[in-house]
N, C-alpha and C positions, 0 to 999 in steps of 0.2 A: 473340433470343439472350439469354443469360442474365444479367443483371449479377453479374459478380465479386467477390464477398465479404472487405470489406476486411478482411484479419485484422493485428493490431497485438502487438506481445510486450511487457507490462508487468512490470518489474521490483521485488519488493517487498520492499524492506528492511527487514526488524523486528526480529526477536525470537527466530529459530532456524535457519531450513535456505533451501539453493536447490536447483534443479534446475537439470541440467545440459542445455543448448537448442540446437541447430544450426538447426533448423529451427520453427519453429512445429504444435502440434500437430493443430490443424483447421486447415481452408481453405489455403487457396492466399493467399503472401504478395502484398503488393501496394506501390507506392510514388508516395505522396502529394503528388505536387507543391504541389497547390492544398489544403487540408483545408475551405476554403469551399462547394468545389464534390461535396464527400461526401455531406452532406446537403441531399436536396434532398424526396424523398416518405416514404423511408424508410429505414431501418439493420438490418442486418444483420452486426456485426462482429461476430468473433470474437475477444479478447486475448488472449492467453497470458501467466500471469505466472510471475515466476520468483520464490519466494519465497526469503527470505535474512534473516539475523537478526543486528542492530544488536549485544545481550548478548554479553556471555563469556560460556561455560556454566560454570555453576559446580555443584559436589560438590552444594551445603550445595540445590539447588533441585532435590529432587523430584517437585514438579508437572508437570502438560502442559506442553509449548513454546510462550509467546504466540501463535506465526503459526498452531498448529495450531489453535487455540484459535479465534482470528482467523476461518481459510477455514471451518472448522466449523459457524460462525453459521448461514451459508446452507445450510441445508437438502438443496435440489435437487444442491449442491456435493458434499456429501455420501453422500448417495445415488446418485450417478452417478460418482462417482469411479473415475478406472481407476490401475491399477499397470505403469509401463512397468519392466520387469524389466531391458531394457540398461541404462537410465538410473538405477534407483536413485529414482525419484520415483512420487507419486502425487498425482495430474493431480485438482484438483476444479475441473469449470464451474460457473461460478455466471450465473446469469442474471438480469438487469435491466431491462425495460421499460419503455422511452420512448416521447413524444409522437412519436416519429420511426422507431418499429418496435423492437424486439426487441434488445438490447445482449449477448454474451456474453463472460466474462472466465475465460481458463483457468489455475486458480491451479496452478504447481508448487510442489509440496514436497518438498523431500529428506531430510527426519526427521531434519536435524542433521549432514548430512556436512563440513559446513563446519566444524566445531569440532576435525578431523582435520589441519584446515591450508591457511587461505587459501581462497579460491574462484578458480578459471580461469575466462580471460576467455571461455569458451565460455558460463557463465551469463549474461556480458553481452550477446552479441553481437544484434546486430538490435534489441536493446531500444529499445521508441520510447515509454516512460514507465515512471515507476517511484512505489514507496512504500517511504519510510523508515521503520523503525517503532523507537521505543527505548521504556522501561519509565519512569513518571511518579516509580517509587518506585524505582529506582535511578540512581543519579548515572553510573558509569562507561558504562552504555548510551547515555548522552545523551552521555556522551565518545569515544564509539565513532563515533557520527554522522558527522565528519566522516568521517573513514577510508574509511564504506562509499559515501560519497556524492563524495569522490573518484575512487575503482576503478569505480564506476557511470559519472561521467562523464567520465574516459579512455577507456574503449573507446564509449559512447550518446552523450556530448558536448550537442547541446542537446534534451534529452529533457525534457517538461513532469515533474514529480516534485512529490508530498507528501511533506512528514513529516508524521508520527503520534505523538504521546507516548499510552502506552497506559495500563491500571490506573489514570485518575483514577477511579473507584467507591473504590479506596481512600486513606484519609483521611489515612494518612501518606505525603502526598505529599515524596518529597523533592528534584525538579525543579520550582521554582517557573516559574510564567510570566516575571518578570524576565528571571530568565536563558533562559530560549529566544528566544535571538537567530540563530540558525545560520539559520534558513529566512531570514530580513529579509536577510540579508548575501548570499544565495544565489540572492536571486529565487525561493524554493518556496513553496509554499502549506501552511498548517499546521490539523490539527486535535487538540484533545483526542480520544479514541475510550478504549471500554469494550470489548473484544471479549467478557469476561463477561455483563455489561448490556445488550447489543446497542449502548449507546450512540453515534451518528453512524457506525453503520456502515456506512450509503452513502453517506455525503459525500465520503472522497475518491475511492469508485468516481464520483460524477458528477464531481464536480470536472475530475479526467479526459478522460472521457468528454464532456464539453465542448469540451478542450481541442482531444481529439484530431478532432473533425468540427468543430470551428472555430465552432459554435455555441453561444452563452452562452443563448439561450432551450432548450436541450435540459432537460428535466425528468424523473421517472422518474413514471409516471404509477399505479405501481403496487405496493406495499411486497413486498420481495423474501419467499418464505417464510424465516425467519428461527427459530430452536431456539428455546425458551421462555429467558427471560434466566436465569440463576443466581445472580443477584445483583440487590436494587437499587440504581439511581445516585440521592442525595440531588439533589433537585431544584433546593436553595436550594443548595448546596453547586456545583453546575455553573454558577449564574448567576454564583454568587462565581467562580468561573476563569474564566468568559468575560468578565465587567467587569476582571477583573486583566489576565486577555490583551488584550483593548482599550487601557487603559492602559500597557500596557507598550510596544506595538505605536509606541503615540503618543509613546513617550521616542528622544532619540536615541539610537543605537548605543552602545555600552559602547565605549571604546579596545581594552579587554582581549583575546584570544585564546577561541576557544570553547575551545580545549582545555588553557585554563587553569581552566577551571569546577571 
């Protein structure tokens, strides 16, 4: 008999749209008592995520929308990408390779319907992780933060989640590490990421993907196909955020309010 294919619905909060989710869009849902007892020879899940974005939309920004930009990376995602017409999204898998078999995560996108008014909690429903994502070079994204990681965890509740501050490749950064304090206060796991650069852009897919099979040795044993970067990230320039983000990590808490930032 066949083993059943655990499929998980990841929620990811960035930088522009979600999709709208009842049901998961591959496999057959399933519900994880034990997540120790997931892996044991091999993996074969399936995620669904529902993408969603952290920014206001604003006039004055012509460009792509971060999260498109973001699911884009991955290649296979891209190329395989379907358009569900009831729902208003387009569905990119992106696929991952572990010491533990084959990872798949299905990113939804809704091209921005959220900017129309609020998201329903049908984007949340079933979510059993998510990714926050806000802009390194904008302030009010990172003041958004809260908001969307609230509405996430009303309806998912105790769901493993990243945040992401995105665009560190660019130099005028105007969210310092200082102040990213929101994940410490929240229990999330945080990274820098470049979705231009490729920059750590599988780290919060493992991250995750750790989480969610309950094993901290899971590795990706094989670099995802990935678009050629568009940008480069200054080398010295990333050591400097990550020794700042260290250092900050190690300060106590600020009294202050994040959404006083």
């Amino acid at each position: 008999m066949a083993q059943e294919v655990p499929t998980f619905k990841l929620v990811l909060v960035g930088d522009g749209g979600t999709g709208k989710l009842d049901t998961p869009f591959m496999g057959s849902k399933v519900t994880l008592e034990s997540p120790i007892g997931f892996v044991e020879r091999s993996i074969e899940a399936v995620l669904s995520i529902v993408c969603l974005f952290a920014c206001l939309p604003s006039p004055m920004n012509k460009g792509p929308r971060a999260d498109t930009t973001f699911v884009k990376r991955h290649l296979t995602g891209e190329f395989e990408k379907k358009y569900i017409a009831t729902l208003g999204v387009e569905v990119h898998p992106l696929g991952f390779f572990t010491n533990f078999g084959e990872i798949k995560f299905d990113v939804w996108d809704t091209a921005g319907q959220e900017k129309f008014g609020g998201l329903r909690d049908g984007y949340y429903i079933n979510g059993q992780c998510g990714i926050i994502m806000f802009d390194v070079t904008s302030r009010i994204t990172y003041k958004n933060v809260p908001n969307w990681h609230r509405d996430l965890v009303r309806v998912c509740e105790n769901i493993p989640i990243v945040l992401c501050g995105n665009k560190v490749d660019v130099k005028e950064r105007k969210v310092k590490a200082k102040t990213i304090t929101f994940h410490r206060k929240k229990n999330l796991q945080y990274y820098d990421i470049s979705a231009k650069s490729n920059y750590n852009f599988e780290k919060p897919f493992l991250w995750l993907a750790r989480k969610l099979v309950g094993n901290p040795q899971l590795e990706f044993v094989a670099a995802p196909a990935l678009a050629p970067p568009e940008v480069q990230v200054d080398a010295q320039l990333m050591q400097q955020y990550q020794q700042e983000m260290d250092q900050a990590t190690a300060m106590p808490l600020p009294d202050e309010d994040d959404a006083d930032l």
